[in-house]
N, C-alpha and C positions, 0 to 999 in steps of 0.2 A: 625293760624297766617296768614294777610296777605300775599301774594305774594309779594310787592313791599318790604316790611319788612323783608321776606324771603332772598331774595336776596341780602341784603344791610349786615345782619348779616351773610349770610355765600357770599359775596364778594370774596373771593379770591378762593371759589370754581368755582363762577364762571368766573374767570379770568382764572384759570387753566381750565377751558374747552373752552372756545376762543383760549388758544393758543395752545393746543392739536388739534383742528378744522384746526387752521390754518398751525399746521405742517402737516396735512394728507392734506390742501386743496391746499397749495402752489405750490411745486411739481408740482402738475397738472396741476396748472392753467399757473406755466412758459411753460409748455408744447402742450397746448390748439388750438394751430395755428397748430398743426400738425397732430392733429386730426379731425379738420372741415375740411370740404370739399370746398373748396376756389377755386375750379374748375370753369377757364371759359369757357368748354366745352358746346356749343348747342345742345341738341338731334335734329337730321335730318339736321344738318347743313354740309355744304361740307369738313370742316375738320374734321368731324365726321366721314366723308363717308371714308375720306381718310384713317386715323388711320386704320377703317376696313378694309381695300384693302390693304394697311402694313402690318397688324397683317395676313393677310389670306396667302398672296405671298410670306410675309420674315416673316415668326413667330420668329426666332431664330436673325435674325440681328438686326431689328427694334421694339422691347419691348415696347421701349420708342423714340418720336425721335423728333431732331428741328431743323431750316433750317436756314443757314450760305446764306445769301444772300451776293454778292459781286458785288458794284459797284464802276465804277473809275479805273477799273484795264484795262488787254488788253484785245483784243476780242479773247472767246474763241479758236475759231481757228486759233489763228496765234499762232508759235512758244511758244513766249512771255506769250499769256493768257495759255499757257497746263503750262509750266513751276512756274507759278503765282498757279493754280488748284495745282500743285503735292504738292508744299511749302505748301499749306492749309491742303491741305491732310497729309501728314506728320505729320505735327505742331497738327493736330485734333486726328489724331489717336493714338499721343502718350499719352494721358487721360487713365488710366484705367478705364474711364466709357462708352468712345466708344468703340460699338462694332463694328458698319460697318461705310462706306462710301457709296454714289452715286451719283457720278455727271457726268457732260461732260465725265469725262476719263472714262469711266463703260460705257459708253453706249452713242455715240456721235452722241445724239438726238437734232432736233431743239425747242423743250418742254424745254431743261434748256437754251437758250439763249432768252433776251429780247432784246422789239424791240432795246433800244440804247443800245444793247453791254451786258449787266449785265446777271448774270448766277449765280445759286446758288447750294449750295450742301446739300443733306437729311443726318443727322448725328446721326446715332442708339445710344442708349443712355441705358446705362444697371444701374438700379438703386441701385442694391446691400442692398436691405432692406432700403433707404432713400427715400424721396421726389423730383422726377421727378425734379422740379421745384430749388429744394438748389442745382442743381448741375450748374445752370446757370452760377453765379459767376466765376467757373473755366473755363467754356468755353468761356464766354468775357474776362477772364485775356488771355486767349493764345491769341486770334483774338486782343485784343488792342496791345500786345506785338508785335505781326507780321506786324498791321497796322503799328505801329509808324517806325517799321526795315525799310519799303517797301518806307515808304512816302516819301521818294528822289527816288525813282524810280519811284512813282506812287503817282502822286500830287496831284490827286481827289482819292486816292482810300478810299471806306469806305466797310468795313465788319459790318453786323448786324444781328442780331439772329434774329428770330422770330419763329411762333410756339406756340401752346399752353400752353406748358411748361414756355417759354419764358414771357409770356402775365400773366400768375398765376402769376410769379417771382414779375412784376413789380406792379402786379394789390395789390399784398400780402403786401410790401414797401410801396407802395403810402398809402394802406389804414393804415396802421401800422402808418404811421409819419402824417397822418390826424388825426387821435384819439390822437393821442402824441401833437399835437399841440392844437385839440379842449379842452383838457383837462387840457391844461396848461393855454388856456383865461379864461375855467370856473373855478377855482380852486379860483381864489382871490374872487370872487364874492360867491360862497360856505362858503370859513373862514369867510365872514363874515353874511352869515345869520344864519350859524352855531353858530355866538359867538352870535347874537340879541337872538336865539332861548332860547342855553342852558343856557345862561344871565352870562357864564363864559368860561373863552382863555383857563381850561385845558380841560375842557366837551368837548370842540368844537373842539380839535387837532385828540384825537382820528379817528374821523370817517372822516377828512382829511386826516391824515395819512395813512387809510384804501385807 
């Protein structure tokens, strides 16, 4: 018996193995982003070197880590900027995924002030069996929270993550709502070479729908 014949008389066997297919394949493929490696880490780059220099001097605080950069606040060393540092500190380290802190108050070096005033803090980040990078969300909900508290005290101030971690988050978003959006201009142009193709609108929904 032909094969194209084959198919057509036992039809709903092979329906039921498309949709057996796609209950073992679905699952995984909602899952699929968290499995590739979407890392924008450089080999030999300086925040490579860093991470290494972390992981070898703090193995136990910094696992994982991303930097709380603050500017528009007061300068570190007056009264006003330590008091601004502890609030940060506080606010960060009540996260169950930070582990440590380091900034200005740990070690009051001229390494965390920039030249106009701005200062940033390293913030260990303990991932708990998830992705580095999903935990970003929580750490700009508290920093937006603190900014928007502060911003009658501090008119220019802005908090901003950055970081490797930080850079996966946004690079992982952007590319995710690029595909979502390139997929949504080619779709109508699809249904229809789809319907010219299979010369019928139910033939052709299928493997849109897919």
């Amino acid at each position: 018996m032909p094969f194209p014949t084959l198919v057509v008389n036992h039809r709903w066997w092979v329906v039921a193995g498309w949709l057996l297919l796609a209950l073992v394949a679905v699952p995984a493929a909602s899952r699929v982003e968290k499995r590739l490696d979407v890392a924008a880490s450089v080999p030999g780059s300086e925040s490579t070197r860093v991470q290494a220099i972390i992981n070898s001097r703090f193995p136990g605080a910094f696992p994982s880590y991303a930097v709380l950069v603050v500017t528009g606040g007061a300068p570190t060393t007056t009264s006003e900027g330590r008091q601004l540092l502890l609030a940060l500190r506080k606010n960060v380290s009540a996260l169950r995924s930070v582990s440590k802190t380091l900034s200005y108050l740990d070690a009051p070096d001229s390494a965390f002030i920039g030249p106009a005033g701005e200062t940033y803090m390293l913030v260990g980040i303990e991932t708990r069996g998830r992705r580095a990078d999903d935990l970003v969300p929580q750490l700009r909900g508290v920093t937006t929270r603190l900014e928007s508290g502060l911003h009658q005290r501090f008119p220019s101030l802005q908090l901003r993550w950055t970081g490797e971690m930080a850079l996966n988050y946004d690079l992982r978003i952007a590319s995710a709502s690029d595909a979502r959006g390139a997929e949504r201009r080619v779709l109508p142009l699809t249904a229809i070479l789809l319907v010219i193709a299979f010369g019928g609108l139910a033939a052709a929904v299928l493997p849109g729908l897919a």
